[in-house]
Wavefront OBJ file of the C-alpha trace (Angstrom):
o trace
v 0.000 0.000 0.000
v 1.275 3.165 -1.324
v 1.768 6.214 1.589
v 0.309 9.886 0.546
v 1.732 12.826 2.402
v -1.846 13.535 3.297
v -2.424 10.341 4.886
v 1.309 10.612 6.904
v 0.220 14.288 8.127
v -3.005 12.845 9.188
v -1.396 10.071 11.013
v 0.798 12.326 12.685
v -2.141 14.701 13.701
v -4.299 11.915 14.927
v -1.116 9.315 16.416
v 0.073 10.985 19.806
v 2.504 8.126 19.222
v 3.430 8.537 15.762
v 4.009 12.305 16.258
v 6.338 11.568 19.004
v 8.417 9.135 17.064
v 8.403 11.451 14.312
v 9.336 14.423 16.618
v 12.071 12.916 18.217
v 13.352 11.046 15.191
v 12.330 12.381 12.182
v 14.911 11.565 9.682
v 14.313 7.938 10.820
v 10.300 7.849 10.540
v 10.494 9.224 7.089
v 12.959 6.747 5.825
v 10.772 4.278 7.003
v 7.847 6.151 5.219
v 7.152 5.834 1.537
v 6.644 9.263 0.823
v 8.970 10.818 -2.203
v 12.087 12.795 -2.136
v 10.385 15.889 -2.942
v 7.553 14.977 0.009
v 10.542 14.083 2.483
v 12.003 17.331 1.992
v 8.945 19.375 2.280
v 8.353 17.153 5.821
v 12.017 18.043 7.209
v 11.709 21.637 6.037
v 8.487 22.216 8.180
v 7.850 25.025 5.629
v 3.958 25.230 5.098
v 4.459 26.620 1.178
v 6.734 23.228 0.751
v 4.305 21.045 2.212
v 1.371 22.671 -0.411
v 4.104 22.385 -3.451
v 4.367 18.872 -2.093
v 0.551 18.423 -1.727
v -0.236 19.603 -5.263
v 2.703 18.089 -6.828
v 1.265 14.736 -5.735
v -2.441 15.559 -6.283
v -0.713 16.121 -9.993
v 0.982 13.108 -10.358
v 3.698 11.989 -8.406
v 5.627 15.556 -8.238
v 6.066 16.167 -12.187
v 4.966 19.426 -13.508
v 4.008 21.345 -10.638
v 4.660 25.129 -11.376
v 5.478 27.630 -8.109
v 6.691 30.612 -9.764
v 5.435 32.784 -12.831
v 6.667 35.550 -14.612
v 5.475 39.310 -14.200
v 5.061 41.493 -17.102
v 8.039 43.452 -15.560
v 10.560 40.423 -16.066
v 10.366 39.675 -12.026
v 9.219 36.293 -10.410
v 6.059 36.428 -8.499
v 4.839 33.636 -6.364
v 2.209 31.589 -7.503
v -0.390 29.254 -5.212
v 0.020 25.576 -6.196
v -3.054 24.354 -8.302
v -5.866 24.082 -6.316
v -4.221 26.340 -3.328
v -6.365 29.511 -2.567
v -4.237 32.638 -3.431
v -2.841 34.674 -0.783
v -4.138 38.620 -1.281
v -1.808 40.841 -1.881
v -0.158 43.137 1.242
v -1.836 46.308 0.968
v 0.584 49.199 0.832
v -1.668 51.823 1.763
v -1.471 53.223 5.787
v -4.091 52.088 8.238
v -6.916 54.401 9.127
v -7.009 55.894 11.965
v -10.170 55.372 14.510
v -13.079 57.455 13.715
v -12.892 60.443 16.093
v -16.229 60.581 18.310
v -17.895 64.347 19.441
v -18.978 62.645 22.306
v -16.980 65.203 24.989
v -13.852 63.500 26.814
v -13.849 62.862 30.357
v -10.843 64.408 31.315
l 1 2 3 4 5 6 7 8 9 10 11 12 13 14 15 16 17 18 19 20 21 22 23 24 25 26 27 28 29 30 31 32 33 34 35 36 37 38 39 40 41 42 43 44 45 46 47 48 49 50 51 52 53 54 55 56 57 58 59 60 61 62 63 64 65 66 67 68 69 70 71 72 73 74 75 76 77 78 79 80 81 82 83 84 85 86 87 88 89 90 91 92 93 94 95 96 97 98 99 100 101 102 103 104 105 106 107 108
């Protein structure tokens, strides 16, 4: 039986056990896994955007093709969500508002 990186996150969410082993030796549980390369990496790096590139890459097909950068019209990289990943929104560079003022009088 074939091992998804879904159903070893899952494991580890739901396995007190399993999470321990895999906390204090984790290098050891995932050679013992049958995840891929790319999806042992992604584990070991902890890094959430890995784990989706991971995630779609094997909702793809077994890590081939999966795209995580695009090109801007201005000739600069610009992240891109896996397929099937929601989009983050963009930071907004405009300053926060301040509070609306009330003409209730103060009570100082």
């Amino acid at each position: 039986m074939s091992e998804t990186l879904s159903n070893f996150l899952i494991d580890l969410a739901s396995d007190p056990a399993r999470l321990a082993s895999f906390t204090a030796d984790p290098d050891g549980v995932l050679a013992m896994s049958q995840l891929t390369g790319i999806e042992r990496a992604a584990m070991v790096s902890g890094d959430p955007d890995d784990l989706r590139v991971a995630l779609a890459a094997a909702r793809k097909g077994a890590g081939k093709g999966v795209k995580t950068k695009k090109k801007k019209k201005g000739g600069g990289d610009e992240e891109a969500a896996p397929e099937g990943a929601a989009a983050a929104a963009p930071k907004s560079e405009a300053p926060k508002s301040e509070a609306p003022k009330s003409d209730a009088p103060s009570a100082e």
